[in-house]
N, CA, C and O atoms as a Tripos MOL2 file, in Angstrom:
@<TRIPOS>MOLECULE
protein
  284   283    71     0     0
PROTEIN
NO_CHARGES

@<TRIPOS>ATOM
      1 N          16.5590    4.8780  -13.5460 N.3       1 UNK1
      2 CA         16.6720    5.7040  -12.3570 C.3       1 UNK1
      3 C          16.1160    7.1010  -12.6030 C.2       1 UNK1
      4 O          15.3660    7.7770  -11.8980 O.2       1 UNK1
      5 N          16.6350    7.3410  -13.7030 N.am      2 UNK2
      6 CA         15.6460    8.8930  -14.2010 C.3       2 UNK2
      7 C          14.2090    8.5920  -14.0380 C.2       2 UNK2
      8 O          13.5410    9.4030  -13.3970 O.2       2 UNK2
      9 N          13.6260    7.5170  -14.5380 N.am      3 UNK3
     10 CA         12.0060    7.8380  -14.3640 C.3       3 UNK3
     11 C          11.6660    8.3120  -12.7770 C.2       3 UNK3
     12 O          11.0350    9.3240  -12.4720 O.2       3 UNK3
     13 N          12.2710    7.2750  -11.7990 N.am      4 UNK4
     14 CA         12.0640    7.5830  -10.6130 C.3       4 UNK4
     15 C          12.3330    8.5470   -9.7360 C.2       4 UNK4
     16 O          11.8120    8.6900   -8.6300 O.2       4 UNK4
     17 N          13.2050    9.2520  -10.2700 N.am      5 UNK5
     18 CA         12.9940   10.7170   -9.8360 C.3       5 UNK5
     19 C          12.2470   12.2440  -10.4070 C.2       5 UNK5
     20 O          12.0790   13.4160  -10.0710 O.2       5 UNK5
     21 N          11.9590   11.2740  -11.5020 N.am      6 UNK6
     22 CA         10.9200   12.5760  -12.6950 C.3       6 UNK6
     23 C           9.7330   12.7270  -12.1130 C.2       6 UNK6
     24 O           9.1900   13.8320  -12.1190 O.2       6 UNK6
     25 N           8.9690   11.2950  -11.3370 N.am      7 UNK7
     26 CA          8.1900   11.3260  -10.5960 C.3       7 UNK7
     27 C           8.0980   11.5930   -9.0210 C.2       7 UNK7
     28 O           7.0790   11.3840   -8.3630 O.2       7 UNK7
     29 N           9.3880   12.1190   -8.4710 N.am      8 UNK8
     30 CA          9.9520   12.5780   -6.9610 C.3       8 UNK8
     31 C           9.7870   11.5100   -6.2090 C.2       8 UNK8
     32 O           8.9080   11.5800   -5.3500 O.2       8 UNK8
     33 N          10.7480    9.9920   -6.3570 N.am      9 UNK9
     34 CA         10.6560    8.6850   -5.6470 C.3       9 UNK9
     35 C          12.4520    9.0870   -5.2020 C.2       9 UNK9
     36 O          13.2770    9.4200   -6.0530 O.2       9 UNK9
     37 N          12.6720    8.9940   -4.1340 N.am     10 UNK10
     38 CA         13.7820    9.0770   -4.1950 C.3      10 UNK10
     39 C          14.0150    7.9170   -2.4130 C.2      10 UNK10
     40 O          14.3010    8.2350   -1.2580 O.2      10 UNK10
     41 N          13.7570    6.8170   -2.9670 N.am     11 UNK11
     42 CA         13.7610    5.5320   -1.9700 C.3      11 UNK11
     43 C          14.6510    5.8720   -1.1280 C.2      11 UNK11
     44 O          14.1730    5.8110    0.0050 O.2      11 UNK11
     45 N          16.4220    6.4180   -1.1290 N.am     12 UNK12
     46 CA         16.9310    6.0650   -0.4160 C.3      12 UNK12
     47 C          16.9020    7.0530    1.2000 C.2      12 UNK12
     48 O          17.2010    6.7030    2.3420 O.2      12 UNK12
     49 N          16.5080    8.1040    0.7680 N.am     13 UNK13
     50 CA         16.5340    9.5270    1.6390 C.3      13 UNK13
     51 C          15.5790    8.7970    2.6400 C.2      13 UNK13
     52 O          15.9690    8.4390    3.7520 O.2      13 UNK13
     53 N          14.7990    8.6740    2.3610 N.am     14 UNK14
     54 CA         13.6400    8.1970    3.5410 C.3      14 UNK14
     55 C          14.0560    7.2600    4.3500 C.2      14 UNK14
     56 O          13.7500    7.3340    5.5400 O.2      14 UNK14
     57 N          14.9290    6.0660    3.8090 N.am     15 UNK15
     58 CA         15.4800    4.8280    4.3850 C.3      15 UNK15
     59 C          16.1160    5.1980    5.4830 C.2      15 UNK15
     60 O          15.8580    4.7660    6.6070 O.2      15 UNK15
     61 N          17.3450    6.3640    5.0880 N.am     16 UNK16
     62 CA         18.5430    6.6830    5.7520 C.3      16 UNK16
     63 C          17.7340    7.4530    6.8540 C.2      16 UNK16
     64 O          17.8450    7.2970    8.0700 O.2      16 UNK16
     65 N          16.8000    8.4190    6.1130 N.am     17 UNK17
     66 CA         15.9950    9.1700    7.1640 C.3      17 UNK17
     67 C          15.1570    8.5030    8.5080 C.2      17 UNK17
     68 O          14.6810    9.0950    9.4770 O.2      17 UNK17
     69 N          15.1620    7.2120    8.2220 N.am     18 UNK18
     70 CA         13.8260    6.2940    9.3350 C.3      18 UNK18
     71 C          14.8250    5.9870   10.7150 C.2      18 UNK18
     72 O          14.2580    5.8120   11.7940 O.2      18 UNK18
     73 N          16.4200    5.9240   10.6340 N.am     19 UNK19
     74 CA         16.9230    5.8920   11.6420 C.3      19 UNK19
     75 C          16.7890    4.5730   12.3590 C.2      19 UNK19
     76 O          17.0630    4.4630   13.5540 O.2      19 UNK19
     77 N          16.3420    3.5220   11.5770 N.am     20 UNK20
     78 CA         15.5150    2.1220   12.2140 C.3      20 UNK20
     79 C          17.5300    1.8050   12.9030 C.2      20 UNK20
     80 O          18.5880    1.8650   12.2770 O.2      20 UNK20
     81 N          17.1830    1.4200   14.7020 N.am     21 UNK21
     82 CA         18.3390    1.5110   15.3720 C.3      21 UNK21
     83 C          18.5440   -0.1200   14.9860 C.2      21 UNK21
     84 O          17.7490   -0.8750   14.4290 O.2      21 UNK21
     85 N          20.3150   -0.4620   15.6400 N.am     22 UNK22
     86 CA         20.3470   -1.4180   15.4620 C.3      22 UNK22
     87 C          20.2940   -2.4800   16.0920 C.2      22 UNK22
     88 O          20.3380   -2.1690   17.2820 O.2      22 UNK22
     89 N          20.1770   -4.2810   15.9140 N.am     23 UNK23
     90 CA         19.7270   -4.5560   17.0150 C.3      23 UNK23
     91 C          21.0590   -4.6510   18.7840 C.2      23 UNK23
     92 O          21.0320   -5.0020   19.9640 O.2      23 UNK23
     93 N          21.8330   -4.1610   17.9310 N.am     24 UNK24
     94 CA         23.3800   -4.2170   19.7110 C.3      24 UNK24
     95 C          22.5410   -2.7560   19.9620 C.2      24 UNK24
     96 O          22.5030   -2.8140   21.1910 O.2      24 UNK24
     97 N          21.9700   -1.7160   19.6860 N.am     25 UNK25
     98 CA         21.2200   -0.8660   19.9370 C.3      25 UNK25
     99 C          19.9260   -0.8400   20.6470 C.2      25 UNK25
    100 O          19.3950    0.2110   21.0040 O.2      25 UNK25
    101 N          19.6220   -1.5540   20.7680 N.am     26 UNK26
    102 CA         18.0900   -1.8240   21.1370 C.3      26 UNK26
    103 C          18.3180   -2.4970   22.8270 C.2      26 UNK26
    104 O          19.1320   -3.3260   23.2350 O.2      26 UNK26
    105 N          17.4900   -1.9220   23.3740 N.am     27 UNK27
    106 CA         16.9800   -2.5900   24.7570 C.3      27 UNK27
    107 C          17.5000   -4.0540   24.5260 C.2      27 UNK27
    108 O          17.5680   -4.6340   23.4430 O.2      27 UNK27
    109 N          18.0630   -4.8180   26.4980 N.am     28 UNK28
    110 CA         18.3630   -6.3050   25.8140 C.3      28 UNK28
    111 C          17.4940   -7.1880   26.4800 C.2      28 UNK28
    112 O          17.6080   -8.4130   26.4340 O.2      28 UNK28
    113 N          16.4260   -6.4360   27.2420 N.am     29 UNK29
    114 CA         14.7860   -7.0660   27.4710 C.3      29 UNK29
    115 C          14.1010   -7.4530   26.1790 C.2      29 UNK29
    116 O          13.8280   -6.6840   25.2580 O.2      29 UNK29
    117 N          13.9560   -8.2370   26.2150 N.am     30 UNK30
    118 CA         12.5320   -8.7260   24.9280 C.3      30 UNK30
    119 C          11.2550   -7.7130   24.6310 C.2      30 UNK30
    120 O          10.8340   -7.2740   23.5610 O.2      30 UNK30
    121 N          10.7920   -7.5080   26.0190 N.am     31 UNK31
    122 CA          9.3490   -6.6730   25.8810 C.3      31 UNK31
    123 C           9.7780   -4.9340   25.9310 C.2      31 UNK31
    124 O           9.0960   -3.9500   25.6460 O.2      31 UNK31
    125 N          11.2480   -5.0550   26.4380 N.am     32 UNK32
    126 CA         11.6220   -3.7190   25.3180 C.3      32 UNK32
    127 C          11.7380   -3.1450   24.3880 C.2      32 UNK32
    128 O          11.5530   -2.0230   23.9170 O.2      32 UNK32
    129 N          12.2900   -4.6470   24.0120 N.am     33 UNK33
    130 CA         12.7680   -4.5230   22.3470 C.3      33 UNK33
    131 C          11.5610   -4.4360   21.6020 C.2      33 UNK33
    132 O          11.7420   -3.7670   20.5850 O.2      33 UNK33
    133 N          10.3220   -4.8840   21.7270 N.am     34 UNK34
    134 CA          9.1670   -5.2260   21.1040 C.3      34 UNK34
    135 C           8.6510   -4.0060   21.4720 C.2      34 UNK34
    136 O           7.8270   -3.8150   20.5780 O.2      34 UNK34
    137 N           8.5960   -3.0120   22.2420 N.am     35 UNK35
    138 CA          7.9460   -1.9640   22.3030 C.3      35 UNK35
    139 C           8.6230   -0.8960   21.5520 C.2      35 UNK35
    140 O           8.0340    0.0890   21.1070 O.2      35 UNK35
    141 N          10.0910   -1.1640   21.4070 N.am     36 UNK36
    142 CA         11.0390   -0.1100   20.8500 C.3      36 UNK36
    143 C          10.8030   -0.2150   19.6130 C.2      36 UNK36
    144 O          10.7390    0.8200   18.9500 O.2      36 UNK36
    145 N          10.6070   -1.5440   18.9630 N.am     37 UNK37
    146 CA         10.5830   -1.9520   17.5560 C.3      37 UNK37
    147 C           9.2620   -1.4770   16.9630 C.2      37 UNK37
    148 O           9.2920   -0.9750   15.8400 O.2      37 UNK37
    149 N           8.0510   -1.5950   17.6440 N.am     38 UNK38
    150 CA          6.2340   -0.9660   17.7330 C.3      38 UNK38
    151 C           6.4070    0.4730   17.4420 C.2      38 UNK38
    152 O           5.7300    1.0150   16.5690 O.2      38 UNK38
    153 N           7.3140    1.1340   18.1620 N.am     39 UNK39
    154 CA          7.1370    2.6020   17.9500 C.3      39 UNK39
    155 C           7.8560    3.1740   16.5210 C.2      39 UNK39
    156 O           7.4740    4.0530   15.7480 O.2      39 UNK39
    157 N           9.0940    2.2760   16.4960 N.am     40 UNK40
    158 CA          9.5000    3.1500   15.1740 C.3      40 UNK40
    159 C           8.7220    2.3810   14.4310 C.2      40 UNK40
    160 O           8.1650    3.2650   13.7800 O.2      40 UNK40
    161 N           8.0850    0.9790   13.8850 N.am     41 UNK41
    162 CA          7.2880    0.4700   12.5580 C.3      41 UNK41
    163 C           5.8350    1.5670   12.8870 C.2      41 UNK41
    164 O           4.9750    1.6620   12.0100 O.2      41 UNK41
    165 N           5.7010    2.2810   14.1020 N.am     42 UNK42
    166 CA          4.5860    2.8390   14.0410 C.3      42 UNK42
    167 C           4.6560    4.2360   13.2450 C.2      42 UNK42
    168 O           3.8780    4.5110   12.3320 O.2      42 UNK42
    169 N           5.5000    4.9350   13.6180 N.am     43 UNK43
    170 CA          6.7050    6.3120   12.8570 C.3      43 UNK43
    171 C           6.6980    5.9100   11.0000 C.2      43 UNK43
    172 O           6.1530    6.4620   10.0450 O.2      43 UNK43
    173 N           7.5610    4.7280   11.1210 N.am     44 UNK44
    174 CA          7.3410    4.5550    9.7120 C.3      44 UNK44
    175 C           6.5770    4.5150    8.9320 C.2      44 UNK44
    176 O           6.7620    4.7830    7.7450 O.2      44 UNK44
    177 N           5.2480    4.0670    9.5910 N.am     45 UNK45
    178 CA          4.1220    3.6010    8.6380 C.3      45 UNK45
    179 C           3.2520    4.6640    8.3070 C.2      45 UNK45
    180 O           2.7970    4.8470    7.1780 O.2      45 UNK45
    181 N           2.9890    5.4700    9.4480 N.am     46 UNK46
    182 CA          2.1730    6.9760    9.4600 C.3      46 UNK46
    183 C           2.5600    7.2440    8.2710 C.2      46 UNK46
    184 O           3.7050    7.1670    7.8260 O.2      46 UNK46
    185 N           1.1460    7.7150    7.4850 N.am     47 UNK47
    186 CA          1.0420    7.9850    6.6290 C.3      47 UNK47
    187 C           1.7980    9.2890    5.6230 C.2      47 UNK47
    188 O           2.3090    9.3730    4.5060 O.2      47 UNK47
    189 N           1.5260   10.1330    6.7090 N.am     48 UNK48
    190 CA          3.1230   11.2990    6.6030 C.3      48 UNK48
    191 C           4.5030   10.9110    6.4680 C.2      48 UNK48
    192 O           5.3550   11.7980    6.4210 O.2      48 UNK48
    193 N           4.7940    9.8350    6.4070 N.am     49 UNK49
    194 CA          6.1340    9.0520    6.4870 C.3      49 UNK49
    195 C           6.5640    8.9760    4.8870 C.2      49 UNK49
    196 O           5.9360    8.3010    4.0710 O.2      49 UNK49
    197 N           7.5670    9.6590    4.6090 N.am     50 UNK50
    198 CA          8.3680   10.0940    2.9870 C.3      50 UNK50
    199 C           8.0500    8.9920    2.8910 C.2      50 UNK50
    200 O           6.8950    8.8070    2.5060 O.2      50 UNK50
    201 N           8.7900    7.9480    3.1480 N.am     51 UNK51
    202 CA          8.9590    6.2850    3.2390 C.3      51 UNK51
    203 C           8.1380    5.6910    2.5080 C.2      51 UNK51
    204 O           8.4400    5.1600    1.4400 O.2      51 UNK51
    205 N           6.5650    5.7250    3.1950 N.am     52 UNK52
    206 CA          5.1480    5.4230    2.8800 C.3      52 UNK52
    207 C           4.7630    6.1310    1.4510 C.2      52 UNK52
    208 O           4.3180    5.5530    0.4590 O.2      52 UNK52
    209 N           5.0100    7.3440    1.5770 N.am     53 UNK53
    210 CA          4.6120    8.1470    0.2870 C.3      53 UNK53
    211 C           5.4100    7.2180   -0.5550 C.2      53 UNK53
    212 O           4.8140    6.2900   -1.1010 O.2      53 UNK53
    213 N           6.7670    7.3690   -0.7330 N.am     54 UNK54
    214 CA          7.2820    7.0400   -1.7860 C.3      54 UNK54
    215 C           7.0010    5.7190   -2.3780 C.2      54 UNK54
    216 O           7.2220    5.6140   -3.5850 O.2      54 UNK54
    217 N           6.5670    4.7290   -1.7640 N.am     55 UNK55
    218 CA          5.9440    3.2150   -1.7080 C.3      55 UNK55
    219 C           4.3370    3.4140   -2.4470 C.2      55 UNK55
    220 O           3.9240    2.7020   -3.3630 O.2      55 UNK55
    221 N           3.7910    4.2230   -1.9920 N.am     56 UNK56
    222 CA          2.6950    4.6020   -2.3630 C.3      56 UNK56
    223 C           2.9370    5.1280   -4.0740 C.2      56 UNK56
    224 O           2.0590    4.9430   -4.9170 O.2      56 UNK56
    225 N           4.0320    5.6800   -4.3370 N.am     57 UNK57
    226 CA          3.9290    6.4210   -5.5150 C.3      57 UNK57
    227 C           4.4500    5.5330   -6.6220 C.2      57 UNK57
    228 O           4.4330    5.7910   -7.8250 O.2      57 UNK57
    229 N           4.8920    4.5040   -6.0610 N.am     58 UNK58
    230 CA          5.7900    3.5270   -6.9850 C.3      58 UNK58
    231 C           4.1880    2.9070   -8.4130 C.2      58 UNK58
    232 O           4.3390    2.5300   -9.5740 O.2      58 UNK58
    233 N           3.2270    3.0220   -7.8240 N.am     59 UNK59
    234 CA          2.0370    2.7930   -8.2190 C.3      59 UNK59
    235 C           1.6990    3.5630   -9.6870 C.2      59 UNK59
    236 O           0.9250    3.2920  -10.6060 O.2      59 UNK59
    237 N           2.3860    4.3420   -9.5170 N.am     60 UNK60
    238 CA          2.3810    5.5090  -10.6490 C.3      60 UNK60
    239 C           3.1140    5.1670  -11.8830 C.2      60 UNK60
    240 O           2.6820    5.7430  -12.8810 O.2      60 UNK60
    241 N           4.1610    4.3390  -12.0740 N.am     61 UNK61
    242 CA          4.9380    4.1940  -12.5650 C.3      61 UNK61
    243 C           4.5760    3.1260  -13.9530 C.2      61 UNK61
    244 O           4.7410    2.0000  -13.4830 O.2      61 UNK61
    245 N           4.3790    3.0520  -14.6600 N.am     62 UNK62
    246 CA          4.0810    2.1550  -15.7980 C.3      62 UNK62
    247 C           4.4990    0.6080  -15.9900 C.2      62 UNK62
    248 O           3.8240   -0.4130  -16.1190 O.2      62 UNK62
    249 N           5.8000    0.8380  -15.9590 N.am     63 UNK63
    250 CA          6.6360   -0.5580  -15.2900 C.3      63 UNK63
    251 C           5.7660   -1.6070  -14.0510 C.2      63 UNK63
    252 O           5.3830   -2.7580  -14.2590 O.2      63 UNK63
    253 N           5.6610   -1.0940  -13.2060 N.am     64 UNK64
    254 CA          5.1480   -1.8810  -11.8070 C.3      64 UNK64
    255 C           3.4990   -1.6280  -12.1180 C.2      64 UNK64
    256 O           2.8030   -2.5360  -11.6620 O.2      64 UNK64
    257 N           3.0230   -0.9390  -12.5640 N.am     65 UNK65
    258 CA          1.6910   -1.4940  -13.5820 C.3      65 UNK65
    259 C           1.4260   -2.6070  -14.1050 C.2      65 UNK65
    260 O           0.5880   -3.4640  -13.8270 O.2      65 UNK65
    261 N           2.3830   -2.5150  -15.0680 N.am     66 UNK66
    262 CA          2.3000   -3.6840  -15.9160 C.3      66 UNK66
    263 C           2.6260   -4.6690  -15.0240 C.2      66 UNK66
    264 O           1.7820   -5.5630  -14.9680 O.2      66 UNK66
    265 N           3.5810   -4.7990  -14.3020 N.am     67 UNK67
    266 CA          4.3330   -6.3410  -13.4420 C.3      67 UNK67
    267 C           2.7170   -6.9010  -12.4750 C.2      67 UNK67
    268 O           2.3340   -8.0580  -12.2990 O.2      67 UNK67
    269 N           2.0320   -5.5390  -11.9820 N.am     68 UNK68
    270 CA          1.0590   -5.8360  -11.1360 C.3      68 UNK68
    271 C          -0.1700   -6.4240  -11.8980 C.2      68 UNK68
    272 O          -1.0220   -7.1770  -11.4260 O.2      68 UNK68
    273 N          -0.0910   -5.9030  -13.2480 N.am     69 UNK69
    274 CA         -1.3090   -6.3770  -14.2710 C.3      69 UNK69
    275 C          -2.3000   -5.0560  -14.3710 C.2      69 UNK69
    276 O          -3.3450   -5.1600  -15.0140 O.2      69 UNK69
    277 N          -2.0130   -4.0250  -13.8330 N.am     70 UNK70
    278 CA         -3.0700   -2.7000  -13.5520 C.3      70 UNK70
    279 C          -2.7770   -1.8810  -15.1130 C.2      70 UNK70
    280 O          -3.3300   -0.8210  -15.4050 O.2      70 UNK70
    281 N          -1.9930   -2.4650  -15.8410 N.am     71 UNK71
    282 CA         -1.6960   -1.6590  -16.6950 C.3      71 UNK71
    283 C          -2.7590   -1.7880  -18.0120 C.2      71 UNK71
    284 O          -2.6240   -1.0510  -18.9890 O.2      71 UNK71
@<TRIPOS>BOND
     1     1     2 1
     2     2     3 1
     3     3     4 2
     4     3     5 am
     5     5     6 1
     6     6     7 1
     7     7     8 2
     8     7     9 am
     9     9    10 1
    10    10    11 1
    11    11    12 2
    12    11    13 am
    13    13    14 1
    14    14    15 1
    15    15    16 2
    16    15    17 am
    17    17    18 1
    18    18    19 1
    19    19    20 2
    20    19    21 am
    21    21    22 1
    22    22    23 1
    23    23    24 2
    24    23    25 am
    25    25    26 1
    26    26    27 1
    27    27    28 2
    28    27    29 am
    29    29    30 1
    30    30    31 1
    31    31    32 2
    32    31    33 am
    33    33    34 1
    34    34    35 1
    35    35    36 2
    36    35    37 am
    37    37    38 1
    38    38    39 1
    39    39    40 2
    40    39    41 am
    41    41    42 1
    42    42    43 1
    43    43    44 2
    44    43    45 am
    45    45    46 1
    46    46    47 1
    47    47    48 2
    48    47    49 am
    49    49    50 1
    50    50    51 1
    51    51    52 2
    52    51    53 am
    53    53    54 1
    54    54    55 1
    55    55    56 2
    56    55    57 am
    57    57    58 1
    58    58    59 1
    59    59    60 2
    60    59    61 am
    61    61    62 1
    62    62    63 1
    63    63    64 2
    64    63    65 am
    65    65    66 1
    66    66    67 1
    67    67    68 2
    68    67    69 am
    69    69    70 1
    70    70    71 1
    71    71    72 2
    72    71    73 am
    73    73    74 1
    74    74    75 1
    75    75    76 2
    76    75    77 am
    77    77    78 1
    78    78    79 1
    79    79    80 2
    80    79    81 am
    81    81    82 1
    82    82    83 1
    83    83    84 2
    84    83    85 am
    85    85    86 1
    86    86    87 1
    87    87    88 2
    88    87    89 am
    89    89    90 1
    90    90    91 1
    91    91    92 2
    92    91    93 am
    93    93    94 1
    94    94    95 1
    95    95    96 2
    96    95    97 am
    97    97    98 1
    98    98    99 1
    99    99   100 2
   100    99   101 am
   101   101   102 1
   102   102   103 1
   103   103   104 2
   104   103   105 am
   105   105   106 1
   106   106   107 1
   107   107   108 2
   108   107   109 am
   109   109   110 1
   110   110   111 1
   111   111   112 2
   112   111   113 am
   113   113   114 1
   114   114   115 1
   115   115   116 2
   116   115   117 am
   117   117   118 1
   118   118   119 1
   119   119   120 2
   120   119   121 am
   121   121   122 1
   122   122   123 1
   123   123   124 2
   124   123   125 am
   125   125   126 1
   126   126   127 1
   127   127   128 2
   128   127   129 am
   129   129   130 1
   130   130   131 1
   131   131   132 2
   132   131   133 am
   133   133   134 1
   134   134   135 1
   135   135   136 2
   136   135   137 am
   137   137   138 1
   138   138   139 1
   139   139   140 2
   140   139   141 am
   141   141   142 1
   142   142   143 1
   143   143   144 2
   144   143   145 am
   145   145   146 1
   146   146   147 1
   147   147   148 2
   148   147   149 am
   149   149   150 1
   150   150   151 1
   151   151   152 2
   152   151   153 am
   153   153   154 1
   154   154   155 1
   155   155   156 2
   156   155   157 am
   157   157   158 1
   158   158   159 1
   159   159   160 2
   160   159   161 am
   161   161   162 1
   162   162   163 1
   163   163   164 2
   164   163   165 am
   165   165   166 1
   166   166   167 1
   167   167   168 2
   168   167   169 am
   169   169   170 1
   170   170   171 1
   171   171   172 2
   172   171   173 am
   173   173   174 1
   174   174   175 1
   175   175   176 2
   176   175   177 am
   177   177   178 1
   178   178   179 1
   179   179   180 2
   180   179   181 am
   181   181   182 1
   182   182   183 1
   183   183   184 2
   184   183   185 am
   185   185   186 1
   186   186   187 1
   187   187   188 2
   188   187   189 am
   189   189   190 1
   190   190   191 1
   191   191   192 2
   192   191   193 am
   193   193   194 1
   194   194   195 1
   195   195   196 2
   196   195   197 am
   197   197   198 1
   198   198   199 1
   199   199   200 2
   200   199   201 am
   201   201   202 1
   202   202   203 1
   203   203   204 2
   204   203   205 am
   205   205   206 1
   206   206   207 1
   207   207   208 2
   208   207   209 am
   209   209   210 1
   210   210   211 1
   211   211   212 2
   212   211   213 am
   213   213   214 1
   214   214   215 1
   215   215   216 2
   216   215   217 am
   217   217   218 1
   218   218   219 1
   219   219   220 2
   220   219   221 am
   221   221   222 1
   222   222   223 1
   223   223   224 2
   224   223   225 am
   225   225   226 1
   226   226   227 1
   227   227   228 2
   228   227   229 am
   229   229   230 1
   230   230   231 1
   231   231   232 2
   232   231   233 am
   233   233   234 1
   234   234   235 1
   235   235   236 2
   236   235   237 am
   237   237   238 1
   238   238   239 1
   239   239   240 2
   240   239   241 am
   241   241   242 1
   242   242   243 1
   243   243   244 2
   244   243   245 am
   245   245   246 1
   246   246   247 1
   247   247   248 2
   248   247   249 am
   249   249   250 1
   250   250   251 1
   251   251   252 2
   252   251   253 am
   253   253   254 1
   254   254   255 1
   255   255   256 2
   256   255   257 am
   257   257   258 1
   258   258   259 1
   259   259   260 2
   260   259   261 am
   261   261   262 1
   262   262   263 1
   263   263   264 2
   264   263   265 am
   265   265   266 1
   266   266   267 1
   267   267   268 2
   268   267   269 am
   269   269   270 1
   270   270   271 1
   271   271   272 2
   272   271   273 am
   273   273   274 1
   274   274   275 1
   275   275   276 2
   276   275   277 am
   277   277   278 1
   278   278   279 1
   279   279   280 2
   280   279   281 am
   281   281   282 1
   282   282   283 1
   283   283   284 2
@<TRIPOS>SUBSTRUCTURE
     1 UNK1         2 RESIDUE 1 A UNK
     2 UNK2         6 RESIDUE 1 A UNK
     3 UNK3        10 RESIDUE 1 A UNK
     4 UNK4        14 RESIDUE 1 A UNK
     5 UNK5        18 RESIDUE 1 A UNK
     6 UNK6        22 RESIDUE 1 A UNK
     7 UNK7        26 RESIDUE 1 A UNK
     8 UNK8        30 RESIDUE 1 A UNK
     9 UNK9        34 RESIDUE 1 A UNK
    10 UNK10       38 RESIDUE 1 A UNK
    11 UNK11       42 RESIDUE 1 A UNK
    12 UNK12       46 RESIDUE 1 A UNK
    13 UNK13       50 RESIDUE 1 A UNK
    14 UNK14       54 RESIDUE 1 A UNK
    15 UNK15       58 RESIDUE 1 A UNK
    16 UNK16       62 RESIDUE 1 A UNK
    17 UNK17       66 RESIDUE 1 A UNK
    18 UNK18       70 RESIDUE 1 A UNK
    19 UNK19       74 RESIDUE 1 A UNK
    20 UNK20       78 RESIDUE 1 A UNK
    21 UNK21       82 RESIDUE 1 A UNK
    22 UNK22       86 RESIDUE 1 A UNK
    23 UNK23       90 RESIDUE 1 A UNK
    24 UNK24       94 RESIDUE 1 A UNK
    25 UNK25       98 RESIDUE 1 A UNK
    26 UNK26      102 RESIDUE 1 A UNK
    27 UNK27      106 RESIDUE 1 A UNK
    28 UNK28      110 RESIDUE 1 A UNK
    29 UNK29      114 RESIDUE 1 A UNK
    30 UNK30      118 RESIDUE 1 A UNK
    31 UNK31      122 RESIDUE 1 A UNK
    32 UNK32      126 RESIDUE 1 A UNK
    33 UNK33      130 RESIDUE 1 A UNK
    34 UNK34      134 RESIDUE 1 A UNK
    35 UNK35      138 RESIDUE 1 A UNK
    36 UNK36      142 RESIDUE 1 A UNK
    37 UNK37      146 RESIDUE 1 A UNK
    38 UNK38      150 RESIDUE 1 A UNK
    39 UNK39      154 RESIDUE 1 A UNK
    40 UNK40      158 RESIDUE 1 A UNK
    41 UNK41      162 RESIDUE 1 A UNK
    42 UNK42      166 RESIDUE 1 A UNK
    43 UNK43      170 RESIDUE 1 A UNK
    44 UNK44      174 RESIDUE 1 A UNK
    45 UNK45      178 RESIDUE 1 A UNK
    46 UNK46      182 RESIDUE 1 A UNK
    47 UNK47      186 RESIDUE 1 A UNK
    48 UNK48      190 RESIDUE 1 A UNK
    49 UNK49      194 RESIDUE 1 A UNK
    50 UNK50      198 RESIDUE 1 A UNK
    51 UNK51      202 RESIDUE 1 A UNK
    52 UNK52      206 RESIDUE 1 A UNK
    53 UNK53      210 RESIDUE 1 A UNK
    54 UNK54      214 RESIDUE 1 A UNK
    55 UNK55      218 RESIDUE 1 A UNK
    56 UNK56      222 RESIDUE 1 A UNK
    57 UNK57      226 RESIDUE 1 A UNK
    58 UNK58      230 RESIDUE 1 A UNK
    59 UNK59      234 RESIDUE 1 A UNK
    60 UNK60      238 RESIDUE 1 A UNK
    61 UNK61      242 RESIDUE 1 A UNK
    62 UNK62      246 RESIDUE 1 A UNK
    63 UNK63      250 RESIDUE 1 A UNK
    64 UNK64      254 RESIDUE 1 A UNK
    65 UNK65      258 RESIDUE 1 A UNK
    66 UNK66      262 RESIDUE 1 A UNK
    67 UNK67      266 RESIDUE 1 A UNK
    68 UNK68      270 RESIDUE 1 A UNK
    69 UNK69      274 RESIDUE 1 A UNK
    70 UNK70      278 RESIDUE 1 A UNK
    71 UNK71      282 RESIDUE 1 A UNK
């Protein structure tokens, strides 16, 4: 857990931060729900998204190198 924050991964902040609602939360139309669900995976994914970064940075890490074979 220390490596992953030596390198500023801190998975859970972003998670809690994405706010993804739940589904007794969500519109109880279908093509609501599918538009409601489009906008936040769209939020999340933007590249500015901690979320994304931190996924992105996992790459860095020596461990998941090696598992990927990049090492």
């Amino acid at each position: 857990m220390n490596e992953l924050h030596a390198v500023g991964l801190h998975f859970f902040a972003p998670v809690t931060a994405a706010h993804i609602p739940h589904a007794d939360r969500t519109p109880r139309d279908p093509a609501a729900q599918l538009a409601a669900l489009r906008t936040k995976f769209e939020g999340i994914y933007a590249p500015s998204q901690a979320l994304r970064a931190a996924l992105q940075k996992l790459h860095t890490l020596e461990p998941i190198r090696i598992i990927e074979g990049k090492a």
